[in-house]
GUTOR-746724 format. One record per atom (N, C-alpha, C, O): x, y, z; residue in three letters. Coordinates in steps of 0.1 Angstrom, whole numbers, plus 5000, padded with zeros to 4 digits. Each point is the difference from the previous one (the first is absolute). Last residue first. Example, Ala and Ser with C-alpha at 12.3 -4.5 7.8 and 13.67 -1.06 7.14 Angstrom:
2
512849785071ser;500950115000ser;499250115008ser;500550115001ser;499849324998ala;499150125000ala;500950125000ala;501050005007ala;
***
This chain:
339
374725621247unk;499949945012unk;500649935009unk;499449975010unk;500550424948unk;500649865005unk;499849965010unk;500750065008unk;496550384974unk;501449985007unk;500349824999unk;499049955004unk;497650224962unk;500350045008unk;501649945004unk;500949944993unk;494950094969unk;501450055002unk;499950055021unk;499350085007unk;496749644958unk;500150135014unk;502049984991unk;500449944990unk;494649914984unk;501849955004unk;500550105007unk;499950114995unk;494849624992unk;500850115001unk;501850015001unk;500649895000unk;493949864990unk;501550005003unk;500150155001unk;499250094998unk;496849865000unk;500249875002unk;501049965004unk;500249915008unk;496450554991unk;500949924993unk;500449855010unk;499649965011unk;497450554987unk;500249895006unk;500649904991unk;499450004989unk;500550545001unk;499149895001unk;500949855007unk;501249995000unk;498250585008unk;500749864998unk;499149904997unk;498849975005unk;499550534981unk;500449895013unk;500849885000unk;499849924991unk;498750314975unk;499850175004unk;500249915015unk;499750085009unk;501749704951unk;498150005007unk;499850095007unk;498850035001unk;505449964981unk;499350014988unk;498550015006unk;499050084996unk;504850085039unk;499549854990unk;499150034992unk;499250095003unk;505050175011unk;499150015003unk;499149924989unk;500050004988unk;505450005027unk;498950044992unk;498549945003unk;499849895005unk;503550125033unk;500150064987unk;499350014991unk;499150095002unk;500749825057unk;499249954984unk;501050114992unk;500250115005unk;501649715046unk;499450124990unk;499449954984unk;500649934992unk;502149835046unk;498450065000unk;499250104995unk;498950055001unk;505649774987unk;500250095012unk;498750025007unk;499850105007unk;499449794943unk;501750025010unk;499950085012unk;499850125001unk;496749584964unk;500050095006unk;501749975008unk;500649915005unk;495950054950unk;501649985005unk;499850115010unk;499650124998unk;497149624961unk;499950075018unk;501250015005unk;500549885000unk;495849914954unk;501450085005unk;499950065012unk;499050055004unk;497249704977unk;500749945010unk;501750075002unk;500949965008unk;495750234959unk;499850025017unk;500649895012unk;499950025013unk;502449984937unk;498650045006unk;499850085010unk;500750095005unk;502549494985unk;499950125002unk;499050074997unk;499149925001unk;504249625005unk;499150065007unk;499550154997unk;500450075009unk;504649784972unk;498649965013unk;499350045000unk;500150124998unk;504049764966unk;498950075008unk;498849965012unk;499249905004unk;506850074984unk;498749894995unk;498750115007unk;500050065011unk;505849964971unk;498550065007unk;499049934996unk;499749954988unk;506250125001unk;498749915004unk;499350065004unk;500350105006unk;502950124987unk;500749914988unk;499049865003unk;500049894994unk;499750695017unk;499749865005unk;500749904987unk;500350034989unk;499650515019unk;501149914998unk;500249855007unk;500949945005unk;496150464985unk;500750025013unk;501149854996unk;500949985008unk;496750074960unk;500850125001unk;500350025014unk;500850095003unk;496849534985unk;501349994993unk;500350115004unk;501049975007unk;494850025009unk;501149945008unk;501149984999unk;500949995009unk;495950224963unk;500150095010unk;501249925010unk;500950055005unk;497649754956unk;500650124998unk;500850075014unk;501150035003unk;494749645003unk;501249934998unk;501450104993unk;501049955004unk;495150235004unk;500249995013unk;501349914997unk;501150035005unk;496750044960unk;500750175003unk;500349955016unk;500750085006unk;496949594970unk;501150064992unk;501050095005unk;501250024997unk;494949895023unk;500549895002unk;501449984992unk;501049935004unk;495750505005unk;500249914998unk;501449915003unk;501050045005unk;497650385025unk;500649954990unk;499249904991unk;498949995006unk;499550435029unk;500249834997unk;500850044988unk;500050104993unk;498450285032unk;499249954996unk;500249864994unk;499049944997unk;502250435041unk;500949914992unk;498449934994unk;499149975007unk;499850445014unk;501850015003unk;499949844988unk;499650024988unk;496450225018unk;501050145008unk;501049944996unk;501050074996unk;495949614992unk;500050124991unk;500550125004unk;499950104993unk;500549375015unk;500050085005unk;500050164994unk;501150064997unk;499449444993unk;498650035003unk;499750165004unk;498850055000unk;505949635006unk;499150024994unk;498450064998unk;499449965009unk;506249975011unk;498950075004unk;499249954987unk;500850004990unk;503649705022unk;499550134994unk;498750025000unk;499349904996unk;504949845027unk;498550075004unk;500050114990unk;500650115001unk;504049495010unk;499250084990unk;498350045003unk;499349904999unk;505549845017unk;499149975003unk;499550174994unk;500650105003unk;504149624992unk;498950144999unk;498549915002unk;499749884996unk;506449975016unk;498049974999unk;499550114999unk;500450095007unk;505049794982unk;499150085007unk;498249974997unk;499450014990unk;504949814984unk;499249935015unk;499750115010unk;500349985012unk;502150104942unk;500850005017unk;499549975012unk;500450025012unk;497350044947unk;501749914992unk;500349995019unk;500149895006unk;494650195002unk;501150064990unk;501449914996unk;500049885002unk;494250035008unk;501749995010unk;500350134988unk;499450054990unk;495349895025unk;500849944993unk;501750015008unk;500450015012unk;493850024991unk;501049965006unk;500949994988unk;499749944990unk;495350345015unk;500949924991unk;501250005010unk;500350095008unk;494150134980unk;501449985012unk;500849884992unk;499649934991unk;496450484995unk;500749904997unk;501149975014unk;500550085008unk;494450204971unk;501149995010unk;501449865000unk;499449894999unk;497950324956unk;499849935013unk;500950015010unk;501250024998unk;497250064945unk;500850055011unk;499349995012unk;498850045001unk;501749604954unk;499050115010unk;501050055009unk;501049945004unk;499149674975unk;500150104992unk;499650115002unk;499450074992unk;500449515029unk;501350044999unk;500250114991unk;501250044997unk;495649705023unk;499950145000unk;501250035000unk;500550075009unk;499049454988unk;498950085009unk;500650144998unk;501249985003unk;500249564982unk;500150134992unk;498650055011unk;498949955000unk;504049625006unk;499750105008unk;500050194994unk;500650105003unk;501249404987unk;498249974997unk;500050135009unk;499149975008unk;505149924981unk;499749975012unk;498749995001unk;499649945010unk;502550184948unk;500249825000unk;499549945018unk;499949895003unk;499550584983unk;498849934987unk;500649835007unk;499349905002unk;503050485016unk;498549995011unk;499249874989unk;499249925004unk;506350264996unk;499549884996unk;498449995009unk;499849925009unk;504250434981unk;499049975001unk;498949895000unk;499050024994unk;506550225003unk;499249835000unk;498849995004unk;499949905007unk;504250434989unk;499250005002unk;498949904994unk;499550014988unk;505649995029unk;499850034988unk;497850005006unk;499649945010unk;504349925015unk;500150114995unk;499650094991unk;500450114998unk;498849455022unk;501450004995unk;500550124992unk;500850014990unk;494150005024unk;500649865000unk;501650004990unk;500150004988unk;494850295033unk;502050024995unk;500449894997unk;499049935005unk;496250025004unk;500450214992unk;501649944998unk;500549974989unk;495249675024unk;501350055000unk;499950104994unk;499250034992unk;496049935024unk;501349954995unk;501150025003unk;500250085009unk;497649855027unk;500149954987unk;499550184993unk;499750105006unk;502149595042unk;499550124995unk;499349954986unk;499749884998unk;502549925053unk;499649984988unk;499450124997unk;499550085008unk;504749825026unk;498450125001unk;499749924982unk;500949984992unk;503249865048unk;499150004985unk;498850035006unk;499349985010unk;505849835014unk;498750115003unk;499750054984unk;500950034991unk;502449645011unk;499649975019unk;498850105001unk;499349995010unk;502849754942unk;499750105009unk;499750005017unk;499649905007unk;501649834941unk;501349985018unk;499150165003unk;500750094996unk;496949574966unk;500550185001unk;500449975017unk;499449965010unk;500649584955unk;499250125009unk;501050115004unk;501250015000unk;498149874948unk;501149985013unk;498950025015unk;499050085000unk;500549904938unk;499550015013unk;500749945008unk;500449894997unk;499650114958unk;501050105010unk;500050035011unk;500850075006unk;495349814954unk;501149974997unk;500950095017unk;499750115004unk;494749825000unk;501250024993unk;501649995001unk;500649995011unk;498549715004unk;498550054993unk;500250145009unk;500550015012unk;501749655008unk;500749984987unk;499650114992unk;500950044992unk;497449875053unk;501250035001unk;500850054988unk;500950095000unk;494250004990unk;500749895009unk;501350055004unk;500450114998unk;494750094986unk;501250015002unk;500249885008unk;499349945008unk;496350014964unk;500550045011unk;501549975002unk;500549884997unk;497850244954unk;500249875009unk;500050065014unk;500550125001unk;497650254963unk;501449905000unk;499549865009unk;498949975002unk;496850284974unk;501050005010unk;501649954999unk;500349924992unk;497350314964unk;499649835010unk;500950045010unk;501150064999unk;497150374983unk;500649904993unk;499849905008unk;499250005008unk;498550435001unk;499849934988unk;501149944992unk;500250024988unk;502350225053unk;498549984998unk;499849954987unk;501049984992unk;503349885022unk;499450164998unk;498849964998unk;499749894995unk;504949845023unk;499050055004unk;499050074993unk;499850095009unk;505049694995unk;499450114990unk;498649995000unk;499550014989unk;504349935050unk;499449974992unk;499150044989unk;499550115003unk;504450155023unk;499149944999unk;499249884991unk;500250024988unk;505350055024unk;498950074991unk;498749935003unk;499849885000unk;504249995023unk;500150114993unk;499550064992unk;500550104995unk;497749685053unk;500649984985unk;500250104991unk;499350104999unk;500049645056unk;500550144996unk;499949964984unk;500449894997unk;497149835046unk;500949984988unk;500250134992unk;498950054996unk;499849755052unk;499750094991unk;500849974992unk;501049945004unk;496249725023unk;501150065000unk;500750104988unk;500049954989unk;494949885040unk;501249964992unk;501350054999unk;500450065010unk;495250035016unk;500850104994unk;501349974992unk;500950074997unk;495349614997unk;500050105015unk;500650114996unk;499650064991unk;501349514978unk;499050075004unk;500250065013unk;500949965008unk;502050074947unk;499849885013unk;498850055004unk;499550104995unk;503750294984unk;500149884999unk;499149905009unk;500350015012unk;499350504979unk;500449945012unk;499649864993unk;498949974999unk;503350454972unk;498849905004unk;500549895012unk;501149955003unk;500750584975unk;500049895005unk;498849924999unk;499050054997unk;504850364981unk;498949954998unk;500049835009unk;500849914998unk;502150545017unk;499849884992unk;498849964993unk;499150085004unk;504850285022unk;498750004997unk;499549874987unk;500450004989unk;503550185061unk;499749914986unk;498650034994unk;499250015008unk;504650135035unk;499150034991unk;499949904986unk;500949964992unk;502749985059unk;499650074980unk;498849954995unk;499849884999unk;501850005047unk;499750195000unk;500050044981unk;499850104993unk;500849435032unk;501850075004unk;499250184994unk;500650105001unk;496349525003unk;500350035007unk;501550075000unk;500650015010unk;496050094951unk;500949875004unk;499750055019unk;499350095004unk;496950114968unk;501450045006unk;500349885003unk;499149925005unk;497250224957unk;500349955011unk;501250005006unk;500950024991unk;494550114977unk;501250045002unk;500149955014unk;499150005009unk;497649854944unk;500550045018unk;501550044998unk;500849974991unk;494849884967unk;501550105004unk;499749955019unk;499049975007unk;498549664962unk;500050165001unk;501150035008unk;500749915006unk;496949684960unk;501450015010unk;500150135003unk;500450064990unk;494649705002unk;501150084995unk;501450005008unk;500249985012unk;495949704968unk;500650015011unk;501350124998unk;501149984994unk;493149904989unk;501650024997unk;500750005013unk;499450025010unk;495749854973unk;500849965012unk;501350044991unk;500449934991unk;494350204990unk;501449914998unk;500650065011unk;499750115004unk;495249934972unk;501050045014unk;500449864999unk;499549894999unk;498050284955unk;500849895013unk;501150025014unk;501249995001unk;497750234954unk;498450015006unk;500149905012unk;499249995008unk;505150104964unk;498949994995unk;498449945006unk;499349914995unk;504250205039unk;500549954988unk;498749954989unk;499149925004unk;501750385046unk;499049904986unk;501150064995unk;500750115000unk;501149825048unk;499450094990unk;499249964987unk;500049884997unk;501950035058unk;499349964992unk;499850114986unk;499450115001unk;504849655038unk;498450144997unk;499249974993unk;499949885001unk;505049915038unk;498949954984unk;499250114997unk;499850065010unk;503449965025unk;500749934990unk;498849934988unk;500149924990unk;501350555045unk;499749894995unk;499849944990unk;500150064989unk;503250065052unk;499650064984unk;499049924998unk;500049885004unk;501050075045unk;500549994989unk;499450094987unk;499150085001unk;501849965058unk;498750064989unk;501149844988unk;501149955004unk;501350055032unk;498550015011unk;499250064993unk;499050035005unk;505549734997unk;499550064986unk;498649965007unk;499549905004unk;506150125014unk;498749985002unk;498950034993unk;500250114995unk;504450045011unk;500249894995unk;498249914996unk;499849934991unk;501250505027unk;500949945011unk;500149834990unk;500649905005unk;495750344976unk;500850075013unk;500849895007unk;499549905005unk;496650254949unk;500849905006unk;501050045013unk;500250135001unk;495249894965unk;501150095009unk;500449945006unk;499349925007unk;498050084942unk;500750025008unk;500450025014unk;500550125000unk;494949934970unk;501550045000unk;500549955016unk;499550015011unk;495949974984unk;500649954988unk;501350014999unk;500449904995unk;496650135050unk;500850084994unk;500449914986unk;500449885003unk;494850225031unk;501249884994unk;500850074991unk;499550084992unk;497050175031unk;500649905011unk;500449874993unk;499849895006unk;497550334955unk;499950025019unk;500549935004unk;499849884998unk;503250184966unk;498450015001unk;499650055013unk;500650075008unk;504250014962unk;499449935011unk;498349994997unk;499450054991unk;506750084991unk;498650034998unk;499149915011unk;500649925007unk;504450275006unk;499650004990unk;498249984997unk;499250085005unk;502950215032unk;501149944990unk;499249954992unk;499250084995unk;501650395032unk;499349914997unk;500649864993unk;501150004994unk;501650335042unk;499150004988unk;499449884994unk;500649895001unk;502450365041unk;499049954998unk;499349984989unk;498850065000unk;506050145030unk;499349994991unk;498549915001unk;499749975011unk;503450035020unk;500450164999unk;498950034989unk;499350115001unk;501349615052unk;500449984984unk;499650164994unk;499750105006unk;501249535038unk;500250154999unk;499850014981unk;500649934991unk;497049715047unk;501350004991unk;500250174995unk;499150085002unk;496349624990unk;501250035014unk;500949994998unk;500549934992unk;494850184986unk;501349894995unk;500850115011unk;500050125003unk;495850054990unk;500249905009unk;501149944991unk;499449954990unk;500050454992unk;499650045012unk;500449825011unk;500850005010unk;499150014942unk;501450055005unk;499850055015unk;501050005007unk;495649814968unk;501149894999unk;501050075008unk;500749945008unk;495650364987unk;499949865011unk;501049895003unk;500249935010unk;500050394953unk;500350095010unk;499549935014unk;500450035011unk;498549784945unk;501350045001unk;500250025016unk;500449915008unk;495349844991unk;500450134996unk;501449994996unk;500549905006unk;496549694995unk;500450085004unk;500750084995unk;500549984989unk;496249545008unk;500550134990unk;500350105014unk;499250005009unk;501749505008unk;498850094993unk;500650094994unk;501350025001unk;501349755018unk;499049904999unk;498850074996unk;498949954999unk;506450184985unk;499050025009unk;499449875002unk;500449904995unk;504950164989unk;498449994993unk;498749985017unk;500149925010unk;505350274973unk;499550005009unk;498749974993unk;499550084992unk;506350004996unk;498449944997unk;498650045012unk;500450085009unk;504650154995unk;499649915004unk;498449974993unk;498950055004unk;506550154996unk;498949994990unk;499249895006unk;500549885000unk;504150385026unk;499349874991unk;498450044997unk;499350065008unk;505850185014unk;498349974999unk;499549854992unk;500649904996unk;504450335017unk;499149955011unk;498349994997unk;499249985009unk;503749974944unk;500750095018unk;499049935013unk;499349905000unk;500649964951unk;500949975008unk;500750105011unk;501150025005unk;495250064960unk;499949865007unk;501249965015unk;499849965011unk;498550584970unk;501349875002unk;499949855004unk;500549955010unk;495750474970unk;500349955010unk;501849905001unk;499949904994unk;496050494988unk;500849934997unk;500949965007unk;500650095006unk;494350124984unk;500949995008unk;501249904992unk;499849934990unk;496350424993unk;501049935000unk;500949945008unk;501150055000unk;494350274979unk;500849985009unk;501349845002unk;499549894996unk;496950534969unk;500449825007unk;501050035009unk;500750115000unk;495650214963unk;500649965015unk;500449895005unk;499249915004unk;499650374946unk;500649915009unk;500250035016unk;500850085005unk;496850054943unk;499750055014unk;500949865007unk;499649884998unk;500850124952unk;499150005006unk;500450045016unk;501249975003unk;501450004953unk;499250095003unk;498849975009unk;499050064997unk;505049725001unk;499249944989unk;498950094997unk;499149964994unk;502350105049unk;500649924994unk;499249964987unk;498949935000unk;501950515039unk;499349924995unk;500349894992unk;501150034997unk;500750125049unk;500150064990unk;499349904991unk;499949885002unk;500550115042unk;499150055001unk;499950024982unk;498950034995unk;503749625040unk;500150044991unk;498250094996unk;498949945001unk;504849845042unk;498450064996unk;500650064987unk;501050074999unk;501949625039unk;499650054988unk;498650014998unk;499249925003unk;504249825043unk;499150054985unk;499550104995unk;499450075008unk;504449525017unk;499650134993unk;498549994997unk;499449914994unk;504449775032unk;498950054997unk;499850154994unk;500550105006unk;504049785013unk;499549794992unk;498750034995unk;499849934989unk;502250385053unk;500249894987unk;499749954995unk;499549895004unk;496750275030unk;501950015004unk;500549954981unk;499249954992unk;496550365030unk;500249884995unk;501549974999unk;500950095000unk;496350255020unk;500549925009unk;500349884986unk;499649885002unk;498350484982unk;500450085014unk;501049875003unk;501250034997unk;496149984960unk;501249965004unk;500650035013unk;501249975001unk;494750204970unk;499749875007unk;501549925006unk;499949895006unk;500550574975unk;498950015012unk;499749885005unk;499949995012unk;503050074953unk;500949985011unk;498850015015unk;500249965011unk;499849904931unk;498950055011unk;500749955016unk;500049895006unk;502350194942unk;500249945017unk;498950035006unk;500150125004unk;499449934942unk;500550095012unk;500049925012unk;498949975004unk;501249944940unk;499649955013unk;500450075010unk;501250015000unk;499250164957unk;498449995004unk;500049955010unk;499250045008unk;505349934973unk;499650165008unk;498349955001unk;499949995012unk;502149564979unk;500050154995unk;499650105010unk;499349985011unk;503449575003unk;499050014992unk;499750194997unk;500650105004unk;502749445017unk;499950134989unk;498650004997unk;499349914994unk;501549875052unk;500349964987unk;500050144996unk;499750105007unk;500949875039unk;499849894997unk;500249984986unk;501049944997unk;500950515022unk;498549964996unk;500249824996unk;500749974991unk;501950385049unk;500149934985unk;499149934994unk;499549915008unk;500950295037unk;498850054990unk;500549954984unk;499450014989unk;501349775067unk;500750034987unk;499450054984unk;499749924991unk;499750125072unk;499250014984unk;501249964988unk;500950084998unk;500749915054unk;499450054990unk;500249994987unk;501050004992unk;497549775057unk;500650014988unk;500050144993unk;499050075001unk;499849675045unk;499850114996unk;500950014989unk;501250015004unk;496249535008unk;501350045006unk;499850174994unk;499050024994unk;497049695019unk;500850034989unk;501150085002unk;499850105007unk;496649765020unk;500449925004unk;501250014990unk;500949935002unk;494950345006unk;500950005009unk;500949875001unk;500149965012unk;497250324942unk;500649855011unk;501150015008unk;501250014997unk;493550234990unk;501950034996unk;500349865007unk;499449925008unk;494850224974unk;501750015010unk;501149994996unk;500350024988unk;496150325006unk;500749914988unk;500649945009unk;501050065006unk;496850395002unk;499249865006unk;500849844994unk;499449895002unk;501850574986unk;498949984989unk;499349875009unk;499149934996unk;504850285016unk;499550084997unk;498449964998unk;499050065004unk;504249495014unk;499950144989unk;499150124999unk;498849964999unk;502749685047unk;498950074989unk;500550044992unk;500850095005unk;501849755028unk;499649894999unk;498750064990unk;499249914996unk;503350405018unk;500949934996unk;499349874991unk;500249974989unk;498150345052unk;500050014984unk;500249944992unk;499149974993unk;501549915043unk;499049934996unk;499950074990unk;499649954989unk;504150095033unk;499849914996unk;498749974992unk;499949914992unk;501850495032unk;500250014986unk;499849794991unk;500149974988unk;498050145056unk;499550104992unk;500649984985unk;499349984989unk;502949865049unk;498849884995unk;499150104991unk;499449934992unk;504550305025unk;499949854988unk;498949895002unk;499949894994unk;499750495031unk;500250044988unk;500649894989unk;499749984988unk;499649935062unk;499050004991unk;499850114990unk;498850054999unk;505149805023unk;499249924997unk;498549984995unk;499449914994unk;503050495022unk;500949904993unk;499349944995unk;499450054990unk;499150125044unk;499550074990unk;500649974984unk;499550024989unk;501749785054unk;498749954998unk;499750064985unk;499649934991unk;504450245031unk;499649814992unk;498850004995unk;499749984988unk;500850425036unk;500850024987unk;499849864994unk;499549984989unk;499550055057unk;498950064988unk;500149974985unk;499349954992unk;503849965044unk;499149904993unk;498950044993unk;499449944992unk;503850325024unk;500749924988unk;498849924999unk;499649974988unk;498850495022unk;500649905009unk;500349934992unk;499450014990unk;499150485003unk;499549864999unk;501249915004unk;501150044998unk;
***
C-alpha cells in the first residue's frame, strides 16, 4: 500500500473513532466540546453506605456533578431514589424552566439547548398553568400563587398563603425561603422568616406585605423553583404544609421529589419512586423531609410529586413513574453546562 493509501486510511479511522466518540454505548450523547478530565471520585457530600455512585449514568460527566441510587429500605419501606448533586459554583448552573403547555420531564430535557446533564420535575400546576414559581436569569416567567379558596365555617374563604421556594443568588449560594409576590402582576418577591399563620378552619391572615408578615426582605435571587411545603429550614426540620394550606397527601406513601442545599452549598435534587410494588413504594412527607436531613440538607423545599415525579439524567428515566408513564408538568429544573 502506497503512502497515500496509508493517509487516506488514516483519516478515515479517526473519523470512525470520532463518531464513536460522539455516542455512548447506550445511544447517550457526549460532549464534543468538554475538555478530557479526569474524574474527581471524591464524593460531593457525606452520605451513607445506602447511597451508591450510580457510575452507569456518569460516563461523561466532568467535576462538580454526582449521582446516587439508593435501593436500601427506609423506615421499613421498599426504597428507590435517586439523587443528583450538583456545585453551584463550577461550570453548571440550575436552570428553572416553565412550559406553554403540560409537558413531559424527558421533553424538557430533550429540547432545551445547550449540553446538559440532569432533568427534574418542579413545582405544583393545572392545565397549562404553573402555580409555583420559576424564575431565570433574574426573570419571573410562573409566580406562586397568591390567593385559594378554603371553607371557613360553611363559607368559601380567600387565604393568601406565603409558600416555600428555593433560590440561587447570583454569586452561586443556595437559599430556601418562605415567599409572596408583593404588588400586582408578578410584583416583587418578598422572602420571610416564618410563614404566615395560615391554617385551615381559622380566619385568613391579611394579604402579605412588604411589612406582613413580621421580616420581610426582598429575596436577592437570580434563579427560583417554587414548591411547597418547606421540610428544612436552618437545619432543622420545619414542616410547615398546615400554615402553606397544602395538606394533600402528605401522609401517605407516594412518589416524592425535593430540592435542597447542604452546610457547604452543594444542591440535591431528590427522585423517590412511588407506587411501585417490584421496587420503591413512596415515602411520606415526614420521611422524605428525614430522608433529606440524613443526606445532610440544612434546607429543602418540596416539589411536586406523585405522578408528577420524573428525573431524567442523561436521557435516561430513573425512577419509574407512579402512572406507569410520565406525566406532563409545568415547570421543571434541568442542570446543565454554563453558557
Amino acid at each position: 500500500m502506497n503512502l497515500k493509501s496509508n493517509f487516506a486510511c488514516i483519516l478515515m479511522a479517526g473519523a470512525v473513532v470520532l463518531a464513536a466518540c460522539s455516542k455512548s454505548k447506550k445511544g447517550v450523547e457526549t460532549d464534543p466540546e468538554a475538555p478530557v478530565v479526569v474524574v474527581d471520585s471524591t464524593p460531593l457530600i457525606s452520605l451513607s453506605p445506602a447511597w451508591k455512585k450510580a457510575i452507569h449514568l456518569m460516563a461523561d460527566f466532568p467535576n462538580g456533578i454526582q449521582v446516587y441510587q439508593n435501593t436500601t429500605a427506609f423506615n421499613g419501606k421498599p426504597l428507590v431514589a435517586y439523587c443528583v448533586v450538583f456545585d453551584p459554583k463550577s461550570d453548571l448552573e440550575l436552570k428553572p424552566l416553565l412550559a406553554t403547555t403540560n409537558k413531559k420531564v424527558s421533553a424538557f430535557y430533550t429540547e432545551e439547548k445547550g449540553f446538559r446533564y440532569a432533568c427534574i420535575n418542579g413545582g405544583f400546576f393545572g392545565t397549562n398553568a404553573s402555580y409555583s414559581l420559576a424564575m431565570y436569569q433574574g426573570v419571573v416567567n410562573a409566580i406562586n400563587i397568591k390567593s385559594l379558596t378554603r371553607p371557613l365555617n360553611g363559607v368559601n374563604t380567600t387565604y393568601y398563603p406565603t409558600r416555600a421556594a428555593f433560590g440561587i443568588s447570583a454569586e452561586g449560594v443556595p437559599d430556601v425561603t418562605w415567599i409572596y409576590h408583593v404588588g400586582t402582576g408578578n410584583g416583587t418577591i418578598y422572602s420571610y422568616p416564618a410563614p404566615a399563620a395560615n391554617l385551615i378552619n381559622t380566619p385568613a391572615k391579611p394579604v402579605p406585605t412588604a411589612t406582613v408578615p413580621a421580616g420581610g426582605v426582598m429575596w436577592n435571587v437570580k434563579a427560583a423553583i417554587g414548591g411547597s411545603p418547606m421540610l428544612i429550614k436552618d437545619d432543622k426540620i420545619n414542616i410547615t404544609d398546615g400554615e402553606e394550606l397544602i395538606d394533600i397527601d402528605n401522609t401517605s406513601s407516594r412518589a416524592r421529589s425535593a430540592i435542597g442545599y447542604t452546610k457547604n452549598n452543594m444542591i440535591v435534587l431528590l427522585a423517590v419512586e412511588g407506587n411501585n410494588s417490584t421496587g420503591g413504594t413512596g415515602l411520606n412527607l415526614a420521611e422524605l423531609a428525614q430522608l433529606m436531613k440524613d443526606m445532610g440538607c440544612v434546607g429543602a423545599v418540596n416539589l411536586d410529586g406523585g405522578g408528577s415525579t420524573s428525573l431524567t439524567v442523561r436521557a435516561r428515566q430513573t425512577v419509574k413513574p407512579s402512572d406507569g408513564a410520565e406525566r406532563p408538568v409545568m415547570t421543571a429544573l434541568i442542570v446543565k453546562k454554563k453558557s
